[in-house]
N, C-alpha and C positions, 0 to 999 in steps of 0.2 A: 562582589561587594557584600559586606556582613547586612546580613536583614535589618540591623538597627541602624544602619547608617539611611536617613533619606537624603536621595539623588538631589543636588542643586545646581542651580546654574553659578557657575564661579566666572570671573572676568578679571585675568594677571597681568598684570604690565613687567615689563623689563624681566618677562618669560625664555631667553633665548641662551640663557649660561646661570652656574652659580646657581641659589636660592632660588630663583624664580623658575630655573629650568626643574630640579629636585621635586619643587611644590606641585609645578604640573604633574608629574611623573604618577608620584604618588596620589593626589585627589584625582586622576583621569583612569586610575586602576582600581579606587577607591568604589569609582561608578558616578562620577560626578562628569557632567558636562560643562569647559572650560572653552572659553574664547582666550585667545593667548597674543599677547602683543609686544612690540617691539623692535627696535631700526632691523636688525641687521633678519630679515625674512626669510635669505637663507639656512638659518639656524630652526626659526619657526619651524618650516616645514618640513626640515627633516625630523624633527621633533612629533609635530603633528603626524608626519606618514607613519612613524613608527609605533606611535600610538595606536593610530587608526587600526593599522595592519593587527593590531591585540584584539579587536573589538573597541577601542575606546572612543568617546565623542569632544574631539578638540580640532576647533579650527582657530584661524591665524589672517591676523591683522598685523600691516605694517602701523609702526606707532611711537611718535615722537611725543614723550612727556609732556616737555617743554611747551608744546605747542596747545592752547585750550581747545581751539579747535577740532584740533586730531584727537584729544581725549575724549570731547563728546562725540564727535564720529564713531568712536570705537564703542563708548557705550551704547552708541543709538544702533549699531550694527546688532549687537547683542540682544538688544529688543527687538529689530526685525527679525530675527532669526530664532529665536528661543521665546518669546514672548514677556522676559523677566529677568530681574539680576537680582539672584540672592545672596551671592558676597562679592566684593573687587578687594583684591588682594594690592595694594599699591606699594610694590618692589624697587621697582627701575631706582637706583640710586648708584653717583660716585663717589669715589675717595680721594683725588690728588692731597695725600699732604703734603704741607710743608710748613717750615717755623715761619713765622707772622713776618718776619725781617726779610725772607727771602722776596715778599709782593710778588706775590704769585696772582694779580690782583683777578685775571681772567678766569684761571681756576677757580676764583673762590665766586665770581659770579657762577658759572657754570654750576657750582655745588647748591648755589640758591636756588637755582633754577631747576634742577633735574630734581634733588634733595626737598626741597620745599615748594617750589611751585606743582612740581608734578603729584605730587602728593595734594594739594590744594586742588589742582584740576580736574583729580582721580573722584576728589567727595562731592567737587561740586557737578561734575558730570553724573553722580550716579544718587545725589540725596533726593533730588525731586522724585525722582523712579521710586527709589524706597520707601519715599512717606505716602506716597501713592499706595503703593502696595498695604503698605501700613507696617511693614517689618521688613530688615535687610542687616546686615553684617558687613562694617570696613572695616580692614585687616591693613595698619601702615606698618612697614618695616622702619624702626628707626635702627639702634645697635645699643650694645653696650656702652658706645662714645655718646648714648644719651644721657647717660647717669650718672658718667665723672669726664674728665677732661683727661687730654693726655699732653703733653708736649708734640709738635708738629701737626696737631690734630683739633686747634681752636675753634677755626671755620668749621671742619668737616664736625664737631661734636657741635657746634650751634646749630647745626641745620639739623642732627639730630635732637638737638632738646627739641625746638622746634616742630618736629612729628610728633615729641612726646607732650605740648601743651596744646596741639592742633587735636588729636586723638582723647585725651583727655575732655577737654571744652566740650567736643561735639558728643562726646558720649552721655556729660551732663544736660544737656542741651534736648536731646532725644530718647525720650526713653522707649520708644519703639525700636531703637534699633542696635543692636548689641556692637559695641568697638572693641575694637585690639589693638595695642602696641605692642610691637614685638621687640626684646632686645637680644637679638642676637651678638653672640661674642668672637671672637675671631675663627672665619671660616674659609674655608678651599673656597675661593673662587679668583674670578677676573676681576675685582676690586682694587689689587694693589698694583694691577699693570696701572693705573691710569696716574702713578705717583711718578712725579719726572723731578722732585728732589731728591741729589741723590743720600742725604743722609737721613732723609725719614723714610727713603726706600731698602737702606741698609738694615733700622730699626728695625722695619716691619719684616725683615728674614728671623728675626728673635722669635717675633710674637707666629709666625707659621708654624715655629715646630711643635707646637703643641695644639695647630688650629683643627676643628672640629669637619668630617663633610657638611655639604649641603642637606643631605638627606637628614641630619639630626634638626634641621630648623623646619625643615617638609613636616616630619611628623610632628612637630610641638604644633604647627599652623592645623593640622588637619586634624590634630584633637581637640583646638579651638572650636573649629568649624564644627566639628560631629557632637559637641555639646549639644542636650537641648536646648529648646529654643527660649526655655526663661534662664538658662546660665549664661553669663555674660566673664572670660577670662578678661578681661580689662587692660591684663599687661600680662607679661610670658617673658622670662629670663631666660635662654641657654645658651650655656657658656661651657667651653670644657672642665674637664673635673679640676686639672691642675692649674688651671689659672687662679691669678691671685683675687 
């Protein structure tokens, strides 16, 4: 880790694929200590092991967004074991599109809930900690479908405006503690499996060929974070070059 970076305690939801597995990778090499969460544990861990085995300090919590309970469990873990949380990265989020006519009505609950509540239960499990502290950093993943709409992508871009007014509010709200909204633009991951129409799942074969890795949204987050502590990036755009 470069001597100007100081070591923190970070805490990633929806850490087990995609953008949240990249962000570990990179902030746990960086020299940064990461509690890392998410359903599917077997992914954790091999995550964690491999880490471990570099030198690096990540352990692993199973962790259901959804759920408030399980999100302050995981924060309270993080205090028992490190004695502090200086950033949560709140990742975990889905995509099922589809166009409004099809009543997908389940998915589009699901996208409130993982999308906006789990983001809701990430601030409110970790903002007492931080104003305690008296300084701390939340880092929401919205997307690019925060800042315009697309066709088959109504709900799924509501939930993100929605991180982008939740992120915004609380950072005027506080000024101890520096926010981020991130809008990532279309990237490699497991995000478009979870689309079961089949013509906004055709769509989004368009929008992959020119989709960006994980690792390009890792580093935008990690030069966030490695700010001093009186710079606050507020919001963060990347997108690939050739997008429109």
């Amino acid at each position: 880790m470069s001597k100007t970076i100081q070591s923190k305690i970070i805490i990633v939801t929806g850490a087990s694929s995609g953008i949240g597995e990249a962000t570990v990778r990179v902030l746990a090499r960086q020299g940064h200590t990461l509690l890392i969460g998410a359903r599917r544990t077997d992914k954790l861990k091999v995550l964690a092991d491999e880490l471990g085995s570099e030198g690096c300090k990540v352990e692993y919590r199973p962790l259901d967004v959804t759920q408030k309970d399980d999100v302050q469990a995981f924060a309270d873990f993080a205090i028992h074991q490190f004695g502090r949380i200086d950033v949560i990265i709140n990742n975990a989020g889905i995509m099922p599109l589809s166009p409004m006519a099809s009543l997908k009505v389940d998915e589009w609950d699901a996208m409130i809930d993982v999308n906006i509540r789990g983001v809701l239960y990430g601030v409110a499990a970790v903002l007492p900690i931080m104003q305690k502290q008296g300084n701390g950093q939340i880092i929401n993943i919205s997307s690019i479908g925060g800042l315009y709409v697309i066709p088959t992508g109504a709900v799924y871009c509501a939930t993100k405006y929605a991180v982008r007014a939740i992120s915004d509010g609380l950072r005027q709200e506080h000024k101890e503690l520096r926010v981020t909204c991130v809008y990532p633009g279309v990237v490699e991951s497991e995000l478009a499996n979870t689309i079961t129409d089949s013509a906004a799942a055709e769509a989004m074969e368009g929008y992959r060929n020119i989709a960006l890795k994980p690792e390009a949204i890792a580093n935008a987050i990690a030069h966030v974070i490695n700010q001093p502590e009186d710079v606050d990036t507020s919001e963060i755009v990347v997108r690939p070059t050739a997008a429109l």
